[in-house]
C-alpha positions as CSV (number, residue, x, y, z in Angstrom):
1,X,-26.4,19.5,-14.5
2,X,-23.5,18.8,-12.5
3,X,-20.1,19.2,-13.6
4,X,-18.8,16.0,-13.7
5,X,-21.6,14.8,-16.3
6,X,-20.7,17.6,-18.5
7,X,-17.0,16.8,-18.4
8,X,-18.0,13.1,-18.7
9,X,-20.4,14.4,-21.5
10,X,-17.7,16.8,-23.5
11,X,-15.0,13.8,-23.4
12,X,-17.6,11.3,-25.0
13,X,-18.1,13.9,-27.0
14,X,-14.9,14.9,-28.4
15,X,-13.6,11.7,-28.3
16,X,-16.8,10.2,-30.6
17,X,-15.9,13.0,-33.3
18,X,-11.9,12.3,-33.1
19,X,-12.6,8.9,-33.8
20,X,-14.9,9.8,-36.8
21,X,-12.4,12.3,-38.3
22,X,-9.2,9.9,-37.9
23,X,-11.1,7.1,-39.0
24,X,-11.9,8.7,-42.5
25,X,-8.4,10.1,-42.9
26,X,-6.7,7.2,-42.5
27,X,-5.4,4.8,-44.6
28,X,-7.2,1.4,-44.2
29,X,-3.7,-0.1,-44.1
30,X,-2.1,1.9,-41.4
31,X,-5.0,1.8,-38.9
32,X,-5.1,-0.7,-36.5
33,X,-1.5,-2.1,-38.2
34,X,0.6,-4.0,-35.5
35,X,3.3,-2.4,-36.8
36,X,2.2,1.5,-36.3
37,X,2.9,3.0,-32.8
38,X,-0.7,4.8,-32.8
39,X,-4.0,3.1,-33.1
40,X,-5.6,5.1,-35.8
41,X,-2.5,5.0,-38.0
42,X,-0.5,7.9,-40.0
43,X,-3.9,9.4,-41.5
44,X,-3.1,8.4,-45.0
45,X,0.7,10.1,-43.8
46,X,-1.1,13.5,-42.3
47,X,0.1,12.8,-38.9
48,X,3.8,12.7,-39.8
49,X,3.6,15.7,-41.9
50,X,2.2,17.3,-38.5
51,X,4.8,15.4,-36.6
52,X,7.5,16.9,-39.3
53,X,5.9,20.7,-38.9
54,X,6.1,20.8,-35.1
55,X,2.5,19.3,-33.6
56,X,2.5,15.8,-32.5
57,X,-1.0,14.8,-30.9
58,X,-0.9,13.0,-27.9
59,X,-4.0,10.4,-27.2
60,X,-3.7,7.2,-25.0
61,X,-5.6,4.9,-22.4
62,X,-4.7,2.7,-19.7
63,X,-7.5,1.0,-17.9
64,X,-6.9,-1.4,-15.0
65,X,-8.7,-3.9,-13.3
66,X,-8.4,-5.4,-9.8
67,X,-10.0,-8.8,-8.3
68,X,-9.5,-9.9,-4.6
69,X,-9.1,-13.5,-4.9
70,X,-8.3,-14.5,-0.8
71,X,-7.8,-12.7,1.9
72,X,-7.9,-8.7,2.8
73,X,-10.6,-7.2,4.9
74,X,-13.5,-8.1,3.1
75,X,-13.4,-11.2,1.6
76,X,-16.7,-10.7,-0.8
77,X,-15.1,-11.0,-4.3
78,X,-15.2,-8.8,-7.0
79,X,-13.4,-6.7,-9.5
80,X,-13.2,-3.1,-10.2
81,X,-12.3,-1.2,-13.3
82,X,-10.6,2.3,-13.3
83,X,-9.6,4.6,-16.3
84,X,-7.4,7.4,-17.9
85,X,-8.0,9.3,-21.0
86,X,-4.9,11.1,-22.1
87,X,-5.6,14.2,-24.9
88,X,-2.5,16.5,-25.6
89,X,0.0,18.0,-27.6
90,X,3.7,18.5,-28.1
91,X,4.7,21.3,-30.4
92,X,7.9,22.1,-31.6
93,X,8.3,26.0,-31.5
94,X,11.5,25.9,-33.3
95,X,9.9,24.3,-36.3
96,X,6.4,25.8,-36.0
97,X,7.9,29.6,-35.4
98,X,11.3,29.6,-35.4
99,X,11.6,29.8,-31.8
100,X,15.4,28.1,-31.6
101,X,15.5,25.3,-28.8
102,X,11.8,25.8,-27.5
103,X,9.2,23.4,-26.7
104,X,6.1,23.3,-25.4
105,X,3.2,21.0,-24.4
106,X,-0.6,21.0,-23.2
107,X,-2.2,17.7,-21.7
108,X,-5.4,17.1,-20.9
109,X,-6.4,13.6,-18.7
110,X,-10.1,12.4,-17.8
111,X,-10.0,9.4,-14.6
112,X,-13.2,7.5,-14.0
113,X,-13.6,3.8,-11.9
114,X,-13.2,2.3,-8.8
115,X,-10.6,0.6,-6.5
116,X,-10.7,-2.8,-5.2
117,X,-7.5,-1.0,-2.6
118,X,-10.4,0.9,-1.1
119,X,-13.6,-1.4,1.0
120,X,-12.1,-5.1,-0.2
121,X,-8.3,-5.0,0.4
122,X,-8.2,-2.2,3.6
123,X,-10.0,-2.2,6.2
124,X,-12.1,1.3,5.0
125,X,-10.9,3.3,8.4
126,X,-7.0,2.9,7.1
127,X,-7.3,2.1,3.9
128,X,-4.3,1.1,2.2
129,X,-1.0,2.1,1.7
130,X,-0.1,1.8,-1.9
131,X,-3.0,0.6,-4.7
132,X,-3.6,-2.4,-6.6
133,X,-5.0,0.1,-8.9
134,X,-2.3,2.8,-9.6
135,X,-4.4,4.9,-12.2
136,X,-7.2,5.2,-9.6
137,X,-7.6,8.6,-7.9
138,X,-7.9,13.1,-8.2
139,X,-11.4,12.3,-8.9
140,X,-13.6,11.7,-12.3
141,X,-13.3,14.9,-14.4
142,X,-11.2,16.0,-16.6
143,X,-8.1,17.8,-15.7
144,X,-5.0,20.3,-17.1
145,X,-2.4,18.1,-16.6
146,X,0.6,19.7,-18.5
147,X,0.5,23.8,-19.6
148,X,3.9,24.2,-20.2
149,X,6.9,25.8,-22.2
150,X,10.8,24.9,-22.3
151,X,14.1,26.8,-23.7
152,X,17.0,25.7,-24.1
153,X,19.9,28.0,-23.0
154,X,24.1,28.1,-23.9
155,X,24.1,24.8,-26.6
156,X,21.7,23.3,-24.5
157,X,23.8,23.6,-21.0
158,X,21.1,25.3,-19.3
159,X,17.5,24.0,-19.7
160,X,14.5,26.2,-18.3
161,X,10.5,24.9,-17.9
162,X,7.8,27.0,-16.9
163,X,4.2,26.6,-16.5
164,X,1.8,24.1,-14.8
165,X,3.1,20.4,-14.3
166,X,3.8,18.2,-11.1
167,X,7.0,17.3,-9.5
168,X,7.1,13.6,-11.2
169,X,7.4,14.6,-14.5
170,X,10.9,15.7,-13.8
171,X,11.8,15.0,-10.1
172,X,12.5,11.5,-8.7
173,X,10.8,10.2,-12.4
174,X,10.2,6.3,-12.6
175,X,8.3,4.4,-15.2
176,X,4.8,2.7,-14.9
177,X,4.9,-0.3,-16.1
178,X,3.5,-2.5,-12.8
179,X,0.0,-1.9,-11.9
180,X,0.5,-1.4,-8.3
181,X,1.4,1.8,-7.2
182,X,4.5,1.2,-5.2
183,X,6.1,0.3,-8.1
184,X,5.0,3.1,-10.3
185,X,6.1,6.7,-11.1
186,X,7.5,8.9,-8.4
187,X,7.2,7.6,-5.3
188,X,8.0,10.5,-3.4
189,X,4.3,11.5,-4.2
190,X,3.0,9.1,-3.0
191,X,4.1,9.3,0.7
192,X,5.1,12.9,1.0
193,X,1.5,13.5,2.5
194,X,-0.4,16.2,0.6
195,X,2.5,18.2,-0.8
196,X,3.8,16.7,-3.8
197,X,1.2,16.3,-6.2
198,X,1.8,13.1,-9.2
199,X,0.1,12.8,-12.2
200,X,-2.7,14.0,-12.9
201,X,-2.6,17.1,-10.9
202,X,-1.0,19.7,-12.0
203,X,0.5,23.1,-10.0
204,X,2.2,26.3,-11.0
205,X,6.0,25.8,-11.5
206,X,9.5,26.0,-13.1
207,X,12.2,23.9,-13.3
208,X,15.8,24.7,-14.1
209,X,18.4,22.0,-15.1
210,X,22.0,22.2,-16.1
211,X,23.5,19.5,-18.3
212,X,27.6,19.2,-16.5
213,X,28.2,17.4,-18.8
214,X,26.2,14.0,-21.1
215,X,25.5,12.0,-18.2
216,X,25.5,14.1,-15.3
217,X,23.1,17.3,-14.8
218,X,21.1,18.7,-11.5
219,X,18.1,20.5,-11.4
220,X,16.0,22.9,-8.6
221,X,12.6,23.0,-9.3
222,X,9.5,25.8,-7.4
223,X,5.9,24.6,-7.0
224,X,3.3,26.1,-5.6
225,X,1.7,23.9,-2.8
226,X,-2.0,24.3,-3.3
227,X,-4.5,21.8,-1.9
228,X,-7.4,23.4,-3.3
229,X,-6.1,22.3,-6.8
230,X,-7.2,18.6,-5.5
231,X,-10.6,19.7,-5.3
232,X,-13.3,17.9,-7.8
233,X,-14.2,20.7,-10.0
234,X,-10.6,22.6,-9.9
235,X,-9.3,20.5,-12.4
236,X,-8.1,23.9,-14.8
237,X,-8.0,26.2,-11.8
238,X,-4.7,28.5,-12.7
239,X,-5.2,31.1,-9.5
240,X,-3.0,31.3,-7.0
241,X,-6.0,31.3,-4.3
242,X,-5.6,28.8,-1.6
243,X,-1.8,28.4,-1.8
244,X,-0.6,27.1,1.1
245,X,3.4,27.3,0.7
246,X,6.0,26.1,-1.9
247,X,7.4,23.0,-2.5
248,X,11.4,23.0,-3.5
249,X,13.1,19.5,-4.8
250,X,16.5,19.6,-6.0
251,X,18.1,16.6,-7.5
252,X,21.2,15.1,-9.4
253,X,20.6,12.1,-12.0
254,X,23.8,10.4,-13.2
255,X,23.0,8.3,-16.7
256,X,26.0,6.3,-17.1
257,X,26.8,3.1,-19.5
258,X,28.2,0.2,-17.5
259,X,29.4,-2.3,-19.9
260,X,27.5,-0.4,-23.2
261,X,24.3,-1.1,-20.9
262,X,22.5,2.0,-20.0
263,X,21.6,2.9,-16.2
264,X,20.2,6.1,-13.9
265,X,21.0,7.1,-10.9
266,X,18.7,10.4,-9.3
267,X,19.4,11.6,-5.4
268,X,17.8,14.4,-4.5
269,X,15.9,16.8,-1.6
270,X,12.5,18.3,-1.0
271,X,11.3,20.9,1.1
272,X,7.6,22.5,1.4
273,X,8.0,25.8,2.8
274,X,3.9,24.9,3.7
275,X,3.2,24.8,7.8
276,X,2.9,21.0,8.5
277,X,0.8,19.8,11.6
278,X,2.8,17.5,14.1
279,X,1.4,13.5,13.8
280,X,1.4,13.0,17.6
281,X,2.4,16.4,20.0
282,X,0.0,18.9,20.7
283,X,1.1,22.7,21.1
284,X,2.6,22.3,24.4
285,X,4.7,19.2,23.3
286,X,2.0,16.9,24.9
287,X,0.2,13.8,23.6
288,X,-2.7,15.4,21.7
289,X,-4.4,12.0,21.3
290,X,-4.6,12.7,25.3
291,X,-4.9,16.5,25.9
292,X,-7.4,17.3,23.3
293,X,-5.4,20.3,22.5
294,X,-4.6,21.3,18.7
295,X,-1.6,20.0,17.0
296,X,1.9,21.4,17.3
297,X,2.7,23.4,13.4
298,X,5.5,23.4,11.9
299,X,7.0,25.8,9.6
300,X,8.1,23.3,6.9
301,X,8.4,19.9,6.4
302,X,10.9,17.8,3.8
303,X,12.4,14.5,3.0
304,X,15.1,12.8,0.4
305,X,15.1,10.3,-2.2
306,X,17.4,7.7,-4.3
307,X,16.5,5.8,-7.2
308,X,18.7,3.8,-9.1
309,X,17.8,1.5,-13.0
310,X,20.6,-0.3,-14.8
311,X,20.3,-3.0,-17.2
312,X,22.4,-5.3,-16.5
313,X,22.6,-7.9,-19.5
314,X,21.9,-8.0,-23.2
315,X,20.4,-10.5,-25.0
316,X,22.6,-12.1,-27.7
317,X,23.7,-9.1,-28.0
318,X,20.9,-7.4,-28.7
319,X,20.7,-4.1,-26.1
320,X,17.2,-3.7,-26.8
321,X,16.2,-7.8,-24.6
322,X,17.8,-8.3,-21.5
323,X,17.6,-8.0,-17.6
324,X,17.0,-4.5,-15.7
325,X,17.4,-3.9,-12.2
326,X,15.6,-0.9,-10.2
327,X,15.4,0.0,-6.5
328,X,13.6,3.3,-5.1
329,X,14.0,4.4,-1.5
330,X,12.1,7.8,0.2
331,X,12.7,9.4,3.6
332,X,10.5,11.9,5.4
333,X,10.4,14.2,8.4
334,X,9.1,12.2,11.2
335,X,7.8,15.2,12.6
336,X,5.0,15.7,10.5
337,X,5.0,13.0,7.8
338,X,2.4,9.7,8.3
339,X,4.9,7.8,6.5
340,X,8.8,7.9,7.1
341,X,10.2,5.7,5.3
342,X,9.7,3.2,2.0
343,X,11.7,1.0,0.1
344,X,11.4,-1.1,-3.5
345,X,13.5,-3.4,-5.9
346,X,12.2,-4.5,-9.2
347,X,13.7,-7.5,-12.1
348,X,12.5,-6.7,-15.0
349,X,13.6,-9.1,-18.6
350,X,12.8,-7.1,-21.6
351,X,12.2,-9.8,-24.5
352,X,12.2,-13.0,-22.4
353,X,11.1,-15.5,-26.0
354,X,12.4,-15.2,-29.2
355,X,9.3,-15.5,-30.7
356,X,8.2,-12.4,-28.1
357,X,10.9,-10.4,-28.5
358,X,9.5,-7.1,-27.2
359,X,7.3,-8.8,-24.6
360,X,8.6,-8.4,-20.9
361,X,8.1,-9.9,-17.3
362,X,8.2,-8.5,-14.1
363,X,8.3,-9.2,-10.3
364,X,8.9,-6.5,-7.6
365,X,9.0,-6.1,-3.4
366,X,8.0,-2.9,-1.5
367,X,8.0,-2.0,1.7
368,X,6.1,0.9,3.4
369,X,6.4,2.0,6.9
370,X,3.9,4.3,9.1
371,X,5.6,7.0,11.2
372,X,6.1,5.1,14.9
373,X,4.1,8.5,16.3
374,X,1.1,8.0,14.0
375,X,0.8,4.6,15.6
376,X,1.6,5.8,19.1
377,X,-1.3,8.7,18.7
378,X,-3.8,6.0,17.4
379,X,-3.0,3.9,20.6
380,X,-3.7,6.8,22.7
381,X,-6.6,7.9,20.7
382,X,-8.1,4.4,21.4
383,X,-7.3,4.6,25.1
384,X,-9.2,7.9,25.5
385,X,-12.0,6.9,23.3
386,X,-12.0,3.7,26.0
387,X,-12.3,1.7,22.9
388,X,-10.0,-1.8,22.4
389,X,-11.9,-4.4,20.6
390,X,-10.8,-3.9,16.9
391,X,-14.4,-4.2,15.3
392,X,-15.5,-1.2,17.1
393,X,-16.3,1.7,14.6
394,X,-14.5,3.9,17.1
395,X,-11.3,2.0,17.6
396,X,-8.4,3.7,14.8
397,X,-6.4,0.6,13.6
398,X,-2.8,0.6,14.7
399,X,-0.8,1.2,11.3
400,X,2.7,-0.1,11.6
401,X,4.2,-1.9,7.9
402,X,2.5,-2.8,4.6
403,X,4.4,-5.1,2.2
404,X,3.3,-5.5,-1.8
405,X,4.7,-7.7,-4.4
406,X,3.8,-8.4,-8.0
407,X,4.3,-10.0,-10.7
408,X,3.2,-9.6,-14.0
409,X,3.6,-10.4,-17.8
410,X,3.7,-7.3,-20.5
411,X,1.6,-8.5,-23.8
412,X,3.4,-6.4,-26.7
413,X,0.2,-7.2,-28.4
414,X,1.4,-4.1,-31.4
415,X,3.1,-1.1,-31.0
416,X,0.2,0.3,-29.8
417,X,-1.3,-2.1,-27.5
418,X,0.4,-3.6,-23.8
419,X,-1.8,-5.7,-22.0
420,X,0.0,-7.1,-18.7
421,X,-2.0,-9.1,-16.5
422,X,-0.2,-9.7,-12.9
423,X,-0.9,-11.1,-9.3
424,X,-0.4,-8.9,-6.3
425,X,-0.3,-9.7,-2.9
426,X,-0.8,-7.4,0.2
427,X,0.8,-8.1,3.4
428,X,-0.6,-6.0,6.6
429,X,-2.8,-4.1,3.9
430,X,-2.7,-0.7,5.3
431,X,0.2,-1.7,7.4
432,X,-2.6,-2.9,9.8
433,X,-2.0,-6.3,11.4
434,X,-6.0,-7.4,11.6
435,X,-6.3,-7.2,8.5
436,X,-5.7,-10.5,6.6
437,X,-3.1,-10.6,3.6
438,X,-4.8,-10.1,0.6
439,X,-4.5,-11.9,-3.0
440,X,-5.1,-9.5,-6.3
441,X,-5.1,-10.5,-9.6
442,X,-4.8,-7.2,-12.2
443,X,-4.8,-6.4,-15.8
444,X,-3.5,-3.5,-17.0
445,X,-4.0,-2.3,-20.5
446,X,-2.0,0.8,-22.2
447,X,-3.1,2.1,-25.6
448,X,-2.0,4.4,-27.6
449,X,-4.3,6.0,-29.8
């Protein structure tokens, strides 16, 4: 049997006899309540007494769906569905064993699906750039997403993490709340080609922060860059077989309060000590598009990063409604990165109605620019391939800049339950010209269980 239908199997599994064992422990009142923040309820007041002792279970969903309505490479409509199971826990090591100032935490995440990014939005030989469906990729199986433990140093000054988690849970961090990626979670994942590894992947590391003082701390951070960890069937690899270099981001996040409103400010650095191929010149500083000849390496490769949330009004004076502003920007070496640059702004009103007071609506822009060589190298890889009509299978579309927007409307249908339908549109998907811009409508549903 292959391994993905036994993961696929064990989750079905496990998840069939969670359900079963939380349905008869809780209370008939507290499950499914609009006013619980989990699904299944307290369990008749179990899972606070956990909470209380130092375990807090961690279970939650977010499925998403994707439609092309006009436009994109292939106009045949349809709509595809992609998941994420989340199974974890957060334990308090101070409570559970008297550990002072320790935590820890284990997560485990299971992706299935498809894309609609993938055959109906990109033309298939570029793909896309960002993805109408942000949960979608790393394969379906199930994967060791967080193994980690955290201590707290000096009244809290110096704060030390250790195990296996990616970059993005603490480096250039953003929420998740649109459904297409360029406006979700750390971008600098997303375009720092295949060494910074988001959610769910996760890679041997440690992080050190210290706190300057309450709203200004840096941080340094070591992972190990290991590609083979992206491999289907790797999902709980812990060996060090296959690393490739290290990945270094260092960072400084300012939290201040401008006018009582909250805001975060994070600039910060990456390096992967990794050898990096050159996009374009071969090893004697030639075209290698033209010359045939291998790739120019380079020793290391790195970029920089600012992102910036504020809110910016309250709503009758209520701190928890009102307008927030956010804007990412990422940078890369333009030696050796397929992407150099990317840029984003997001309006987001928290508790637009009265009556929905902890609904919210959202609309953002993002732009995402190919490396000028990586276009150059496709033109020359055309013109020795003696290919120029576009619908060629040889040709390699010229890349150059894909624009998304989206706009969406966040359901707070209980505590428990978002659901945020949205429309996307794709401009140049892939960044590739021939392609026609591309209308998405999306749902995105997040559950906590």
């Amino acid at each position: 049997m292959k391994m993905k239908h036994v993961n696929a199997r064990l989750i079905c599994q496990v998840s069939a006899a969670a359900a079963l064992v939380l349905a008869g422990n809780a209370m008939a009142a507290d499950a499914f309540s609009s006013d619980s923040k989990w699904m299944t309820g307290d369990w008749g007041g179990e899972r606070t007494k956990l909470i209380e002792q130092g375990i807090d279970i961690k279970a939650d969903y977010v499925g998403e769906v994707g439609g092309n309505l006009n436009g994109g490479y292939n106009d045949d409509k349809t709509a595809r569905y992609a998941d994420q199971f989340g199974l974890g826990v957060a334990l308090d090591l101070q409570k559970l064993w008297g550990w002072d100032n320790t935590q820890a935490k284990i997560q485990l995440t299971n992706r299935n699906g498809y894309n609609i990014s993938n055959d109906r939005v990109g033309d298939p030989r570029a793909g896309t750039l960002s993805s109408s469906q942000e949960v979608y990729g790393r394969g379906h199986m199930v994967r060791l997403t967080q193994l980690w433990i955290q201590h707290q140093f000096f009244d809290n000054k110096l704060d030390v993490k250790a195990g296996y988690f990616g970059e993005g849970e603490d480096f250039n961090t953003f929420p998740c709340d649109f459904q297409n990626l360029a406006f979700c979670g750390s971008q600098v994942g997303n375009w720092a080609t295949n060494i910074w590894y988001n959610w769910p992947v996760s890679q041997a590391a440690i992080r050190v922060k210290y706190n300057i003082n309450d709203e200004l701390y840096a941080q340094i951070g070591a992972y190990n860059q290991n590609p083979s960890q992206l491999e289907h069937g790797n999902g709980f690899k812990l060996s060090g077989s296959g690393t490739k270099g290290t990945v270094l981001p260092v960072e400084l996040v300012w939290s201040p309060k401008v006018n009582s409103l909250p805001g975060e400010y994070r600039v910060g650095y990456y390096k992967s000590t990794a050898d990096a191929d050159d996009v374009r010149e071969d090893v004697n500083g030639f075209d290698a598009a033209t010359t045939g000849d291998a790739y120019k390496s380079h020793s290391s490769k790195s970029g920089y990063w600012f992102v910036a949330q504020q809110q910016l009004t309250s709503h009758n004076g209520d701190a928890t409604r009102g307008l927030n502003i956010a804007a990412n920007a990422t940078f890369h070496d333009k030696d050796t990165n397929f992407i150099d640059n990317y840029q984003s702004v997001m309006f987001v009103y928290k508790g637009p109605f009265d009556a929905r007071p902890k609904d919210d609506v959202g609309i953002g822009a993002a732009r995402i620019h190919v490396n000028d060589d990586v276009k150059k190298n496709a033109e020359l890889l055309n013109v020795s391939n003696g290919v120029s009509d576009y619908d060629n299978p040889v040709f390699s579309p010229i890349r150059e800049t894909e624009y998304n927007y989206e706009i969406n409307y966040g359901f707070h249908v209980t505590n428990w339950l978002t659901v945020r339908p949205n429309l996307q549109y794709i401009t140049h998907p892939g960044g590739v010209d021939d392609v026609d811009n591309a209308l998405v409508a999306g749902l995105k549903i997040q559950s906590t269980f």
